[in-house]
N, CA, C, O and CB atoms as a CASP TS submission, in Angstrom:
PFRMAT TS
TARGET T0000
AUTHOR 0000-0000-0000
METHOD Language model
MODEL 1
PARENT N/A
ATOM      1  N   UNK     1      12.894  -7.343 -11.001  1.00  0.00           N
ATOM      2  CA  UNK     1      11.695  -6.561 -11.197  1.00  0.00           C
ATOM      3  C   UNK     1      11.078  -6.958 -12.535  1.00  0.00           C
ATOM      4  O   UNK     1      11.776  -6.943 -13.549  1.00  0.00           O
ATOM      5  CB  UNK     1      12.002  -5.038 -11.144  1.00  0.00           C
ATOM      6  N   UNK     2       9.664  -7.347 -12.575  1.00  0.00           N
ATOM      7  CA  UNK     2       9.171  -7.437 -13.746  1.00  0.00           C
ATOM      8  C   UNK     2       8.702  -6.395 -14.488  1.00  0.00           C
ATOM      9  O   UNK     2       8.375  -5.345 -13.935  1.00  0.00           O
ATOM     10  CB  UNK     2       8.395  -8.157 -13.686  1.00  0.00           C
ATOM     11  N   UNK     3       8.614  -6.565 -15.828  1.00  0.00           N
ATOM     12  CA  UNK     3       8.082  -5.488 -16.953  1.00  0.00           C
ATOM     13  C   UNK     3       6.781  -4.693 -16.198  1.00  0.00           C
ATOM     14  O   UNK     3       6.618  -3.496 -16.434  1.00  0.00           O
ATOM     15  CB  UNK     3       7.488  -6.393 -18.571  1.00  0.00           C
ATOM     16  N   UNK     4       5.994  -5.312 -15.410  1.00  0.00           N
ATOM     17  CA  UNK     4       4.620  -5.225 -14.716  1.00  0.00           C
ATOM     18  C   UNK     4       4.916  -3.982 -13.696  1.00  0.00           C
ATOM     19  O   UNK     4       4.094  -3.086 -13.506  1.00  0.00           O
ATOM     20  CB  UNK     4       4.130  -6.784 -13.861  1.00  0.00           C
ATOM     21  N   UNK     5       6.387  -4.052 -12.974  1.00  0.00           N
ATOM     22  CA  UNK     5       6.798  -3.645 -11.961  1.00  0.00           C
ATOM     23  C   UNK     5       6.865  -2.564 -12.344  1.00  0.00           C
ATOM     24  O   UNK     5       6.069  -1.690 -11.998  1.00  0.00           O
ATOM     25  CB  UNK     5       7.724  -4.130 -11.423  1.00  0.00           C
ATOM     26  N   UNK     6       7.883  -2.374 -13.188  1.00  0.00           N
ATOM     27  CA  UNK     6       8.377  -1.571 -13.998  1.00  0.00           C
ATOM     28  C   UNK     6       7.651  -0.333 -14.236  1.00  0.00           C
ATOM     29  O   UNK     6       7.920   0.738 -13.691  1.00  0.00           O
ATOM     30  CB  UNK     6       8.578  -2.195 -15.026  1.00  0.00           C
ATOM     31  N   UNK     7       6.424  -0.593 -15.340  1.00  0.00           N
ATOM     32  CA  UNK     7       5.762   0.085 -15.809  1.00  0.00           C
ATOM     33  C   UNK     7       4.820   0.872 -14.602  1.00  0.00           C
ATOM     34  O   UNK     7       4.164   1.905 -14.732  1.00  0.00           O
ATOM     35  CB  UNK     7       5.204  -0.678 -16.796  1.00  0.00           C
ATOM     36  N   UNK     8       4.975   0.088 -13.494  1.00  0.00           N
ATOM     37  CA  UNK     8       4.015   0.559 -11.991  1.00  0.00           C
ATOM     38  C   UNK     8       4.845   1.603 -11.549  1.00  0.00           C
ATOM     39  O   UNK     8       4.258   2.396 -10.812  1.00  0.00           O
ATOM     40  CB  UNK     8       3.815  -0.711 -10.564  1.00  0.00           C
ATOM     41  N   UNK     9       6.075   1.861 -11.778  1.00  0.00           N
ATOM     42  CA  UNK     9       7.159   2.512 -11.236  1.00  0.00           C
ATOM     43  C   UNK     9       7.145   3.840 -11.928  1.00  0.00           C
ATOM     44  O   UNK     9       7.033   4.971 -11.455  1.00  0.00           O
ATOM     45  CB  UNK     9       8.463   1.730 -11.399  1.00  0.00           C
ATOM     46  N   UNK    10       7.327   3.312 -13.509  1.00  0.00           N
ATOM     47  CA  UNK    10       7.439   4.567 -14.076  1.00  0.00           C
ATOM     48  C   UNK    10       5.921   5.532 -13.935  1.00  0.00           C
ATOM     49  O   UNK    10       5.997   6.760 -13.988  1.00  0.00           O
ATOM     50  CB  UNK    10       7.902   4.266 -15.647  1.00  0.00           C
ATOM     51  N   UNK    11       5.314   5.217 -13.853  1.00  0.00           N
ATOM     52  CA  UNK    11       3.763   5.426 -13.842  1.00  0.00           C
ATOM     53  C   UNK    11       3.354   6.151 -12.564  1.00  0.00           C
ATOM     54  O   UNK    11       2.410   6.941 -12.590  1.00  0.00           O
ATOM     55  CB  UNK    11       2.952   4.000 -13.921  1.00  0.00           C
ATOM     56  N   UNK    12       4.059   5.899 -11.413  1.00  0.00           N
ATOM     57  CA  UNK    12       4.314   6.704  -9.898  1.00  0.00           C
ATOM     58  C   UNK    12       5.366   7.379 -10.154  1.00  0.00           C
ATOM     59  O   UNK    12       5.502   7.967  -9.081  1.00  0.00           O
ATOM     60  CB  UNK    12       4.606   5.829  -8.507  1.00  0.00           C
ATOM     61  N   UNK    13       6.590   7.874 -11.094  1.00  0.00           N
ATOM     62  CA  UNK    13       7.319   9.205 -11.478  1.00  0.00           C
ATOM     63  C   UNK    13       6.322   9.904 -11.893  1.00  0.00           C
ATOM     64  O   UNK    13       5.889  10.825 -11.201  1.00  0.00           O
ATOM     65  CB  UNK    13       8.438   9.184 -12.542  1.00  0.00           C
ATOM     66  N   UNK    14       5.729   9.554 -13.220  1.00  0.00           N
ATOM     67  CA  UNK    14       4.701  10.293 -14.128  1.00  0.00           C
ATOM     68  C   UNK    14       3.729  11.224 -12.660  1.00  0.00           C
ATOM     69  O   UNK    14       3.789  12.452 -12.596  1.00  0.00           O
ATOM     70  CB  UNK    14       3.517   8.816 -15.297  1.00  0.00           C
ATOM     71  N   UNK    15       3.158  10.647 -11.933  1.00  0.00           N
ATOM     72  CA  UNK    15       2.590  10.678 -10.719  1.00  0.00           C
ATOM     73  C   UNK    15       3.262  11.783  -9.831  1.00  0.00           C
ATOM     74  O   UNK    15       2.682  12.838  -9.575  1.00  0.00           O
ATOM     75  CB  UNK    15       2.670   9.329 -10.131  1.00  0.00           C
ATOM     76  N   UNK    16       4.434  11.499  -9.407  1.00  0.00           N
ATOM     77  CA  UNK    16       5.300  12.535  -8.354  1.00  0.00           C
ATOM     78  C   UNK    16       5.452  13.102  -9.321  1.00  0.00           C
ATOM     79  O   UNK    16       4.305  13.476  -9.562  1.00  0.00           O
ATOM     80  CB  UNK    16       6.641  12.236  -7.428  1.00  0.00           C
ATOM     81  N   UNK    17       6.294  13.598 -10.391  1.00  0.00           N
ATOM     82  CA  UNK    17       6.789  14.856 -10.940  1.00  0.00           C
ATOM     83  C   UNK    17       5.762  15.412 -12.341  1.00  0.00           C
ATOM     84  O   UNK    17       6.136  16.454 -12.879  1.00  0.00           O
ATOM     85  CB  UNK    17       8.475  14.537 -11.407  1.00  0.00           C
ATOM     86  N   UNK    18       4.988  14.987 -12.687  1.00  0.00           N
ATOM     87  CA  UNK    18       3.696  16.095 -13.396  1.00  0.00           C
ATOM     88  C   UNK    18       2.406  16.083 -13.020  1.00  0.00           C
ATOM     89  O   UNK    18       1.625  16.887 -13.529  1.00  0.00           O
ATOM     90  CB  UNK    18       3.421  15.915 -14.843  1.00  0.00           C
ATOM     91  N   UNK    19       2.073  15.354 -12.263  1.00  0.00           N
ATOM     92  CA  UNK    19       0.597  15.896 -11.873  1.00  0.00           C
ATOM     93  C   UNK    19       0.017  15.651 -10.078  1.00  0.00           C
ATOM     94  O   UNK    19      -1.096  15.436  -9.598  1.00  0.00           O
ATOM     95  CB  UNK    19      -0.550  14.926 -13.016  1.00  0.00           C
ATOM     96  N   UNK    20       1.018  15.770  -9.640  1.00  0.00           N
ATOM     97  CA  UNK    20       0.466  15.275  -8.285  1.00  0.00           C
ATOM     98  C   UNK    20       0.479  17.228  -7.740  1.00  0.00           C
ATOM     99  O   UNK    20      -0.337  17.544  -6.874  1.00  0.00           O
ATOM    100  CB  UNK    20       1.847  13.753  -7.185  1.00  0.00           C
ATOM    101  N   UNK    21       1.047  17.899  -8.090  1.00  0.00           N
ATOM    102  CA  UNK    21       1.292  19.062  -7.749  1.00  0.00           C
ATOM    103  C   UNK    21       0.008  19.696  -8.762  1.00  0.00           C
ATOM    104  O   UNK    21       0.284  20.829  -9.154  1.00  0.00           O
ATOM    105  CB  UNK    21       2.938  19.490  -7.968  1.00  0.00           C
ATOM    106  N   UNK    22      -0.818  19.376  -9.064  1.00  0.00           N
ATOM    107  CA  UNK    22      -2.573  19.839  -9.616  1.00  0.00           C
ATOM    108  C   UNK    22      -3.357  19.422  -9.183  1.00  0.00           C
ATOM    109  O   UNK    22      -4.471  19.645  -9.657  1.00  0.00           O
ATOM    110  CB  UNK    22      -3.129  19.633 -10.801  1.00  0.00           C
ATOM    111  N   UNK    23      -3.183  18.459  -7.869  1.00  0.00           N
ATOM    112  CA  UNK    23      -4.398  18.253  -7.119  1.00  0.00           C
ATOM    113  C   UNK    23      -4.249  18.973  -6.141  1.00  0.00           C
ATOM    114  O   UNK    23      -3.361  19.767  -5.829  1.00  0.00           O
ATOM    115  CB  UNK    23      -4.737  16.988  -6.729  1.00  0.00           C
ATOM    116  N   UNK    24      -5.726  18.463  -5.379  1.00  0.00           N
ATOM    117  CA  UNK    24      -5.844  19.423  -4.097  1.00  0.00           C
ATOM    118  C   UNK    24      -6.552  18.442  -3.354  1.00  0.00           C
ATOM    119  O   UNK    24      -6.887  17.312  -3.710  1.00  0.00           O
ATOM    120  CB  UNK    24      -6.677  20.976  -4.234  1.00  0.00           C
ATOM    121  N   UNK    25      -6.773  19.150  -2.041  1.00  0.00           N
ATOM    122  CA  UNK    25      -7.700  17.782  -1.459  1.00  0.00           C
ATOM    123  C   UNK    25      -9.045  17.145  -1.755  1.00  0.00           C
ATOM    124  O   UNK    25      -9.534  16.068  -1.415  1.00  0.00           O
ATOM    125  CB  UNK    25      -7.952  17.967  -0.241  1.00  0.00           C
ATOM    126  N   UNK    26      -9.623  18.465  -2.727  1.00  0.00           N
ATOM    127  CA  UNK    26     -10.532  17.798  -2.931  1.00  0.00           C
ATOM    128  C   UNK    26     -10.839  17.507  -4.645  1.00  0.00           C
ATOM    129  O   UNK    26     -11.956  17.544  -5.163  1.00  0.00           O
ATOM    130  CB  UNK    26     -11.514  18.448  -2.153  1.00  0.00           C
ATOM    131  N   UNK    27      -9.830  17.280  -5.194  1.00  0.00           N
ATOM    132  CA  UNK    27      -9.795  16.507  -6.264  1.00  0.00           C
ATOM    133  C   UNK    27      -9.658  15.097  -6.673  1.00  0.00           C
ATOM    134  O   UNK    27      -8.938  14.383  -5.975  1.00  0.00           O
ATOM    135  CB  UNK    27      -9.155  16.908  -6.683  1.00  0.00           C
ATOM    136  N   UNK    28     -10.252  14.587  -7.719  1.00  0.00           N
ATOM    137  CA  UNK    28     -10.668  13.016  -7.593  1.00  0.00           C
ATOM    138  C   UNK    28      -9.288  12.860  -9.175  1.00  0.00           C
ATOM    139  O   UNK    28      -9.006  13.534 -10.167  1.00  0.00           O
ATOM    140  CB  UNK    28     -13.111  12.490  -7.968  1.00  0.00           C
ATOM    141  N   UNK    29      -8.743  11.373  -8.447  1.00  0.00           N
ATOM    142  CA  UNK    29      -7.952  10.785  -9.831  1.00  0.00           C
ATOM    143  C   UNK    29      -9.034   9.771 -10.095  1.00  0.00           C
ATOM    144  O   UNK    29      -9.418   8.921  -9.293  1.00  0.00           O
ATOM    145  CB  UNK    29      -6.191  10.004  -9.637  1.00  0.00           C
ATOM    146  N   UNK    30      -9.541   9.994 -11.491  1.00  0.00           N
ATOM    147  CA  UNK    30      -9.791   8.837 -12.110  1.00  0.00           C
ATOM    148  C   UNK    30      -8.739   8.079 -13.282  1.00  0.00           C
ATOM    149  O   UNK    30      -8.168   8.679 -14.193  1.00  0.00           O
ATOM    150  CB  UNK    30     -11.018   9.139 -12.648  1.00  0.00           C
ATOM    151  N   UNK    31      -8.681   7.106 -13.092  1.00  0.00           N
ATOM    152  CA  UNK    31      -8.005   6.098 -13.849  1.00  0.00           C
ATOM    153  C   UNK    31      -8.518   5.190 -14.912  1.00  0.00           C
ATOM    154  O   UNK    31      -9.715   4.923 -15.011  1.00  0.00           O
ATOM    155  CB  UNK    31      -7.567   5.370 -13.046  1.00  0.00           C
ATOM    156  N   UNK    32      -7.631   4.734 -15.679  1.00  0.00           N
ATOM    157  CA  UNK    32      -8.948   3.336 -16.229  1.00  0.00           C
ATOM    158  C   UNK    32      -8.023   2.027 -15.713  1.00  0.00           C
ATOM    159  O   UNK    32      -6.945   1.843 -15.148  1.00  0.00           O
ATOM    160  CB  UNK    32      -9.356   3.150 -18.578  1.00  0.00           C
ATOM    161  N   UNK    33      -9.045   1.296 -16.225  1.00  0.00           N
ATOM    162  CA  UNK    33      -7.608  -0.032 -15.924  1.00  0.00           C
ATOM    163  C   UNK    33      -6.621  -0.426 -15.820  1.00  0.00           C
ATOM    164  O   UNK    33      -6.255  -1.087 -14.849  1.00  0.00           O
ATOM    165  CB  UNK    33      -7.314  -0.659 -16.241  1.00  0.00           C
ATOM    166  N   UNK    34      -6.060  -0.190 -16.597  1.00  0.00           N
ATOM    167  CA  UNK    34      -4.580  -0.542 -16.434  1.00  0.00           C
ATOM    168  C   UNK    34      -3.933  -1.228 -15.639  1.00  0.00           C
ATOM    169  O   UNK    34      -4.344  -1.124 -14.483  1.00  0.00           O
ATOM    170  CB  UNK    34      -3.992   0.253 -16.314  1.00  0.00           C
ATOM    171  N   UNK    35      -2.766  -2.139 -15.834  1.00  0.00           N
ATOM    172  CA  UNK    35      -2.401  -2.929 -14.859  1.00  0.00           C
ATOM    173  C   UNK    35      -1.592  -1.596 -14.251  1.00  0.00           C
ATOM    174  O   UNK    35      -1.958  -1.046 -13.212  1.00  0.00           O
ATOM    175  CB  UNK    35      -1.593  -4.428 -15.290  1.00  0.00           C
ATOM    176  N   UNK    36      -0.741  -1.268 -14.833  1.00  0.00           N
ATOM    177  CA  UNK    36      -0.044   0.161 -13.794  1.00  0.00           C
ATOM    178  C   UNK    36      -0.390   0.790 -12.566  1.00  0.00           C
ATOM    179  O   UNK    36       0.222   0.915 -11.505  1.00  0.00           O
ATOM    180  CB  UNK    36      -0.103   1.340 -14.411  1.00  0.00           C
ATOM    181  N   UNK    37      -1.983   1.310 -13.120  1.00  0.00           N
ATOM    182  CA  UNK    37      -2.740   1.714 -12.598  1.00  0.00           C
ATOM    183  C   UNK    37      -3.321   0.993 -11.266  1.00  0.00           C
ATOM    184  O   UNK    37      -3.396   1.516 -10.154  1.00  0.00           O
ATOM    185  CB  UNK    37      -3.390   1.923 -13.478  1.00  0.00           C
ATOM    186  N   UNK    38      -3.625  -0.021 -11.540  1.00  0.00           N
ATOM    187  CA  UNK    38      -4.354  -0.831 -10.220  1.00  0.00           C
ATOM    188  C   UNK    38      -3.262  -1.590  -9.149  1.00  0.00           C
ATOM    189  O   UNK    38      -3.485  -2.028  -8.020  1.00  0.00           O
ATOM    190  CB  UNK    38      -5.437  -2.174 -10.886  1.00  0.00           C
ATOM    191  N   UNK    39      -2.271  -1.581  -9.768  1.00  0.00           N
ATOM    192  CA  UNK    39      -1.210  -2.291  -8.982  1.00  0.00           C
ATOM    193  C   UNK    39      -1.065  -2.075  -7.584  1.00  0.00           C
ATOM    194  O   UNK    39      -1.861  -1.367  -6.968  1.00  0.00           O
ATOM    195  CB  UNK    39      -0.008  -2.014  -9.484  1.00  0.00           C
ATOM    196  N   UNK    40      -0.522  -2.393  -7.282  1.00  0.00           N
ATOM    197  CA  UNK    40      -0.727  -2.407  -5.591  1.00  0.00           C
ATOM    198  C   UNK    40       0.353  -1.174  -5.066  1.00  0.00           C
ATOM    199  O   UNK    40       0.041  -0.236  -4.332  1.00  0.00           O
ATOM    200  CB  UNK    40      -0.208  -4.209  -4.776  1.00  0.00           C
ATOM    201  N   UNK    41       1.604  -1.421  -5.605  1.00  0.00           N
ATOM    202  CA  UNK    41       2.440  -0.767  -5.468  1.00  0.00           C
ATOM    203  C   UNK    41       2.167   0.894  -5.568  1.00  0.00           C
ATOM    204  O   UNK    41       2.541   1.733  -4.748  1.00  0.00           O
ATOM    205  CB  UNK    41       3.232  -1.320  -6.250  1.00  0.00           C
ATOM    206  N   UNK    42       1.288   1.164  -7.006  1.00  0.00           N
ATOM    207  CA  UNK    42      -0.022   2.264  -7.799  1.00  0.00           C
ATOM    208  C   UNK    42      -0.651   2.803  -6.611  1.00  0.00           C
ATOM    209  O   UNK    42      -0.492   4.015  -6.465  1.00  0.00           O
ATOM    210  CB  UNK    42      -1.437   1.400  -8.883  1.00  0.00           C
ATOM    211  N   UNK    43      -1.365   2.163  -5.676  1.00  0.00           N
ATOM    212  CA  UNK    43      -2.636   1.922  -4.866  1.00  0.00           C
ATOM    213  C   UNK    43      -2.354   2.386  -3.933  1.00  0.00           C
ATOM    214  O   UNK    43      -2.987   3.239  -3.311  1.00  0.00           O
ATOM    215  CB  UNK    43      -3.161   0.710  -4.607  1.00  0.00           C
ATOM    216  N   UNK    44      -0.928   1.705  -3.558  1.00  0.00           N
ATOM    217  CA  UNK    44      -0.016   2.331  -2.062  1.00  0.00           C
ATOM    218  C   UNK    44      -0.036   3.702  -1.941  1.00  0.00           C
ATOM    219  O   UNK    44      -0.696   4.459  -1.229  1.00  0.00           O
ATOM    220  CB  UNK    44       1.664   2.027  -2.012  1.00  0.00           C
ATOM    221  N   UNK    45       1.125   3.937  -3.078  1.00  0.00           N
ATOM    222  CA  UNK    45       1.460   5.221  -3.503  1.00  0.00           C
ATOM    223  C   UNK    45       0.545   6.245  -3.173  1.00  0.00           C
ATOM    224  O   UNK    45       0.803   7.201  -2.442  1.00  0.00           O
ATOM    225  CB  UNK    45       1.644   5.234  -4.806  1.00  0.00           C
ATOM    226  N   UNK    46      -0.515   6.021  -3.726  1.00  0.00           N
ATOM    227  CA  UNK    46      -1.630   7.167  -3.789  1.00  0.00           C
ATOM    228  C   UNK    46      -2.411   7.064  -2.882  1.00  0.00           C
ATOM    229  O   UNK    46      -3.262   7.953  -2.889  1.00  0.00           O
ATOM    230  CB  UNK    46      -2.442   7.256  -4.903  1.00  0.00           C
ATOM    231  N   UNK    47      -2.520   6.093  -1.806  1.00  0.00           N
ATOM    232  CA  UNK    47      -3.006   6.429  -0.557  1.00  0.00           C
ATOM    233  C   UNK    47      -1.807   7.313  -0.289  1.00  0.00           C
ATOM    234  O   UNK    47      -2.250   8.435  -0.536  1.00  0.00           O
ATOM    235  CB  UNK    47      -3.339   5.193   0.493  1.00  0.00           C
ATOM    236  N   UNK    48      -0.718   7.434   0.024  1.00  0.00           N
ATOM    237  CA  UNK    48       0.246   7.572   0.857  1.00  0.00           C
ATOM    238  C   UNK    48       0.134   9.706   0.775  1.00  0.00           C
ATOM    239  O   UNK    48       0.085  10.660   1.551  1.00  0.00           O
ATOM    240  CB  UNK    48       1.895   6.505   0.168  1.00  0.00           C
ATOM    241  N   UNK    49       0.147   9.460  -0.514  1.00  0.00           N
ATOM    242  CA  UNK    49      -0.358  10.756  -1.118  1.00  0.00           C
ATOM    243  C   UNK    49      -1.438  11.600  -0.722  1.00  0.00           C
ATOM    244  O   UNK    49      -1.558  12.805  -0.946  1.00  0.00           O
ATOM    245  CB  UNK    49      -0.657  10.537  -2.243  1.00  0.00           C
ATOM    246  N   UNK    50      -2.343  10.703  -0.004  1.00  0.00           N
ATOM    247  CA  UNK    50      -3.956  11.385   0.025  1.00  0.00           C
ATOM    248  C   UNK    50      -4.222  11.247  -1.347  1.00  0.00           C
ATOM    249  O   UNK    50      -5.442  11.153  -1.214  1.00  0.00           O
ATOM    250  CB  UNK    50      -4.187  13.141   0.548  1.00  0.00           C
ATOM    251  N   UNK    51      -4.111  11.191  -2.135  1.00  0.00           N
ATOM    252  CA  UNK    51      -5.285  11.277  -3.223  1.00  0.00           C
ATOM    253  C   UNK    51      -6.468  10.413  -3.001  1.00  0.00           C
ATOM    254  O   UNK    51      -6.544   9.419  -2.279  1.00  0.00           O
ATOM    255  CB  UNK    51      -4.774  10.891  -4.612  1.00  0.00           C
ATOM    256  N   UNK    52      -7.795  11.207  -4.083  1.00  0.00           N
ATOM    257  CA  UNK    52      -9.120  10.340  -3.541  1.00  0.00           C
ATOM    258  C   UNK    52      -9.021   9.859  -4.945  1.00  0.00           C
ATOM    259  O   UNK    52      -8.742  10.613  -5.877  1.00  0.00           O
ATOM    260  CB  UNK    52     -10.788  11.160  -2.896  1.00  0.00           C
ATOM    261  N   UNK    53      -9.265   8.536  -5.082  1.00  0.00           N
ATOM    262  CA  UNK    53      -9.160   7.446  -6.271  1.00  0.00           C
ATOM    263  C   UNK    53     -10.353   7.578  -6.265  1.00  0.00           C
ATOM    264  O   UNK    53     -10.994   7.788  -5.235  1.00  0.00           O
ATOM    265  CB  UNK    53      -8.542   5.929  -6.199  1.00  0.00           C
ATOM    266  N   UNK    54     -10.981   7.451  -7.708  1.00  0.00           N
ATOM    267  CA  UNK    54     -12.351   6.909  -8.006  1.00  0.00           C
ATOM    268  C   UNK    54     -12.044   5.594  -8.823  1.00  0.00           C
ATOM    269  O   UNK    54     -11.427   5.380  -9.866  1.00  0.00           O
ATOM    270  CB  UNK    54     -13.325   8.018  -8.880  1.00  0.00           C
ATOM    271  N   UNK    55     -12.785   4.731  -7.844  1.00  0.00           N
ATOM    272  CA  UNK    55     -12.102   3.269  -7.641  1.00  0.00           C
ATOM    273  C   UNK    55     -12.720   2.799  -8.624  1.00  0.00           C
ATOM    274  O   UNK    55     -12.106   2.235  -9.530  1.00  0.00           O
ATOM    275  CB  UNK    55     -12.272   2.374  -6.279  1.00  0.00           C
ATOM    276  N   UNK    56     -14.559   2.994  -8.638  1.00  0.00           N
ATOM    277  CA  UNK    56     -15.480   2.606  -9.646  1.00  0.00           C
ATOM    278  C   UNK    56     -15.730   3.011 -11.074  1.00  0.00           C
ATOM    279  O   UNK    56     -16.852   3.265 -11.514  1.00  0.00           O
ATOM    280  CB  UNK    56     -16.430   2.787  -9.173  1.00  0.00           C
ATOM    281  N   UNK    57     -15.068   3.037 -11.487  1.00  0.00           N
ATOM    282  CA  UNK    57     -14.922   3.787 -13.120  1.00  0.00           C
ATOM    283  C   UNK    57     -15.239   3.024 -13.734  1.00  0.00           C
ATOM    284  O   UNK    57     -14.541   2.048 -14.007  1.00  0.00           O
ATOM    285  CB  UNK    57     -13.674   4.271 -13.788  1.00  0.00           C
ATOM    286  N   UNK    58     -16.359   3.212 -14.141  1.00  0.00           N
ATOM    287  CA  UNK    58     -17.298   2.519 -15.090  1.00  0.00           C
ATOM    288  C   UNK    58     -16.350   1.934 -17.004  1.00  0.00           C
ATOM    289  O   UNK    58     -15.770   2.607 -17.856  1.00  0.00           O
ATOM    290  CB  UNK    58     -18.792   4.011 -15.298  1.00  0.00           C
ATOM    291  N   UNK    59     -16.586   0.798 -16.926  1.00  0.00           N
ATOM    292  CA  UNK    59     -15.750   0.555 -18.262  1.00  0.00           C
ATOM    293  C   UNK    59     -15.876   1.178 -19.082  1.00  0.00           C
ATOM    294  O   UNK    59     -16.962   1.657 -18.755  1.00  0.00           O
ATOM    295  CB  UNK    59     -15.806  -0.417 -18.864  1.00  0.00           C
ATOM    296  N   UNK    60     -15.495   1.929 -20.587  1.00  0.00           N
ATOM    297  CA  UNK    60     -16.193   1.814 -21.852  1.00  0.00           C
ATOM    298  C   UNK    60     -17.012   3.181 -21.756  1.00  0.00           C
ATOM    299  O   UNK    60     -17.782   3.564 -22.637  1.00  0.00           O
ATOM    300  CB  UNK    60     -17.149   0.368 -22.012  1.00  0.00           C
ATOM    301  N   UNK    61     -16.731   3.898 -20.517  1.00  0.00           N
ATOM    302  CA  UNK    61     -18.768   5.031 -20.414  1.00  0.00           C
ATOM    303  C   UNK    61     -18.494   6.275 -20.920  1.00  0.00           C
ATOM    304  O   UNK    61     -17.863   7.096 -20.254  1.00  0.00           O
ATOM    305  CB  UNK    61     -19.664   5.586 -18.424  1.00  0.00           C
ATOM    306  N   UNK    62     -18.918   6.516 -22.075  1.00  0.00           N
ATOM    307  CA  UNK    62     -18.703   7.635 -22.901  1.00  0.00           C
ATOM    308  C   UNK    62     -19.114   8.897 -22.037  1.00  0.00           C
ATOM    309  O   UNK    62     -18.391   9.893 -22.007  1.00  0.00           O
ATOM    310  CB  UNK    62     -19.529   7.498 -24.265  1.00  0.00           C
ATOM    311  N   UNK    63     -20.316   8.815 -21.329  1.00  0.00           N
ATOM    312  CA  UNK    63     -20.641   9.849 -20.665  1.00  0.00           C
ATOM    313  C   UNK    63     -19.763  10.328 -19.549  1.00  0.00           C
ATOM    314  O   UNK    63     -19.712  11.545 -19.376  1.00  0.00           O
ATOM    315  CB  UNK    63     -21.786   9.627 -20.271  1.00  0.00           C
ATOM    316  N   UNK    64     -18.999   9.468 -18.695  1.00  0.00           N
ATOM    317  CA  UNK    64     -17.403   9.984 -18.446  1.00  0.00           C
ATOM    318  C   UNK    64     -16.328  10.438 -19.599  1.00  0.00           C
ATOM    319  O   UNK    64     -15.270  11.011 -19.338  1.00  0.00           O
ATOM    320  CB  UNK    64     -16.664   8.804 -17.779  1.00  0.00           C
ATOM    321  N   UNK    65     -16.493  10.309 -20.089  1.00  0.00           N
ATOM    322  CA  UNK    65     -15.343  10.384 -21.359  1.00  0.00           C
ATOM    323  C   UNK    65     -15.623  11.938 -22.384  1.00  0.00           C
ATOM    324  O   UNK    65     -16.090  11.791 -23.513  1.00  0.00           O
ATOM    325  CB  UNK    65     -15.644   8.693 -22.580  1.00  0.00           C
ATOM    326  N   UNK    66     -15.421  12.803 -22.067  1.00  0.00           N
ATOM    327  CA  UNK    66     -15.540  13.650 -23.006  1.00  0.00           C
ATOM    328  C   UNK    66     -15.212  13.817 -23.929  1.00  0.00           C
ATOM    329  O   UNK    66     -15.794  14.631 -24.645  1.00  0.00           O
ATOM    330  CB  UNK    66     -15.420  14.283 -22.867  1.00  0.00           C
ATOM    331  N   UNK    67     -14.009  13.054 -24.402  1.00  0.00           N
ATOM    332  CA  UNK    67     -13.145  13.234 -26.099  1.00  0.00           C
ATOM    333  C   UNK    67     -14.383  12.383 -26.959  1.00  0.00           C
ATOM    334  O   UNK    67     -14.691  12.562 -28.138  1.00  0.00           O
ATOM    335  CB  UNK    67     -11.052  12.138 -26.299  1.00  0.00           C
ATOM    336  N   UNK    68     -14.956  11.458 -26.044  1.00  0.00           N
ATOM    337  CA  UNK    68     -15.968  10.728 -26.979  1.00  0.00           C
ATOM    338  C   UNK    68     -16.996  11.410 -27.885  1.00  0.00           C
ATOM    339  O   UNK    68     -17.446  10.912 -28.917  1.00  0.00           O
ATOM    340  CB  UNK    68     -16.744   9.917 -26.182  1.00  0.00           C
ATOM    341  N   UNK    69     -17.363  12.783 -27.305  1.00  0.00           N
ATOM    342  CA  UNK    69     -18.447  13.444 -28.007  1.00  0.00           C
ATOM    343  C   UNK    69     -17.008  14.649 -28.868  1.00  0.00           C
ATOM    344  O   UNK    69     -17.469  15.493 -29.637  1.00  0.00           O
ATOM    345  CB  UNK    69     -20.003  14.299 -26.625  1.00  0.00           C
ATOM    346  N   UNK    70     -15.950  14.644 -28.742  1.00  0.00           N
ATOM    347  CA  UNK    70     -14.984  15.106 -29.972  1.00  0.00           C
ATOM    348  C   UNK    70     -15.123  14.485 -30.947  1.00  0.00           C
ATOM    349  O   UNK    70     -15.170  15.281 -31.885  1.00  0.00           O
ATOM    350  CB  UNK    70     -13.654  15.055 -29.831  1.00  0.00           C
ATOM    351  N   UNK    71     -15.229  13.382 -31.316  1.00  0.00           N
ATOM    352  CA  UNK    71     -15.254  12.279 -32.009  1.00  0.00           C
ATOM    353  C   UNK    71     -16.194  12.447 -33.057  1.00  0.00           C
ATOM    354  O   UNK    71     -16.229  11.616 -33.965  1.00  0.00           O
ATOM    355  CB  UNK    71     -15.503  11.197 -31.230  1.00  0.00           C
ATOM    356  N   UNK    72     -16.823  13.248 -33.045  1.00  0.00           N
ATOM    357  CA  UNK    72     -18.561  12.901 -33.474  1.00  0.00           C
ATOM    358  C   UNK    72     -18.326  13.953 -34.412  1.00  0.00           C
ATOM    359  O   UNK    72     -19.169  13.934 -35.309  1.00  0.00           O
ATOM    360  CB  UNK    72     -20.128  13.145 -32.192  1.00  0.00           C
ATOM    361  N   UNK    73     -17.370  14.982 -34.538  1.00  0.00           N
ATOM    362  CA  UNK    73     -16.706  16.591 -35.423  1.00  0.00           C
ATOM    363  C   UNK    73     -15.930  15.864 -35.983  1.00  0.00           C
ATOM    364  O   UNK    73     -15.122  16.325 -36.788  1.00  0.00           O
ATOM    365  CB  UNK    73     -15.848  18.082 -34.615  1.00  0.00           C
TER
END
């Protein structure tokens, strides 16, 4: 298993045991990049789950980002 794998793995615990039990059906995971994140293995998972991925997450977009306007205090 690579470091890549790895981190895809631990990242689907993080997933099953703290936050998959705060969604609902009609809640959206957004993500950012991450290789973890996009991995296939990641991707599986959370179909398998039902979760609705928001696939298109804009790079960098402060106006998604709310800590960004924390920033500014």
């Amino acid at each position: 298993m690579s470091s890549k794998d790895g981190r895809a793995t631990s990242y689907q615990e993080v997933l099953k045991e703290g936050l998959q039990g705060l969604y609902d059906d009609d809640s959206i995971l957004m993500q950012d990049g991450a290789p973890c994140h996009r991995s296939r293995s990641t991707l599986m998972h959370l179909d398998n789950q039902k979760n609705c991925l928001m696939a298109d997450w804009p790079p960098l977009s402060p106006d998604l980002n709310i800590i960004e306007n924390v920033w500014l205090y």
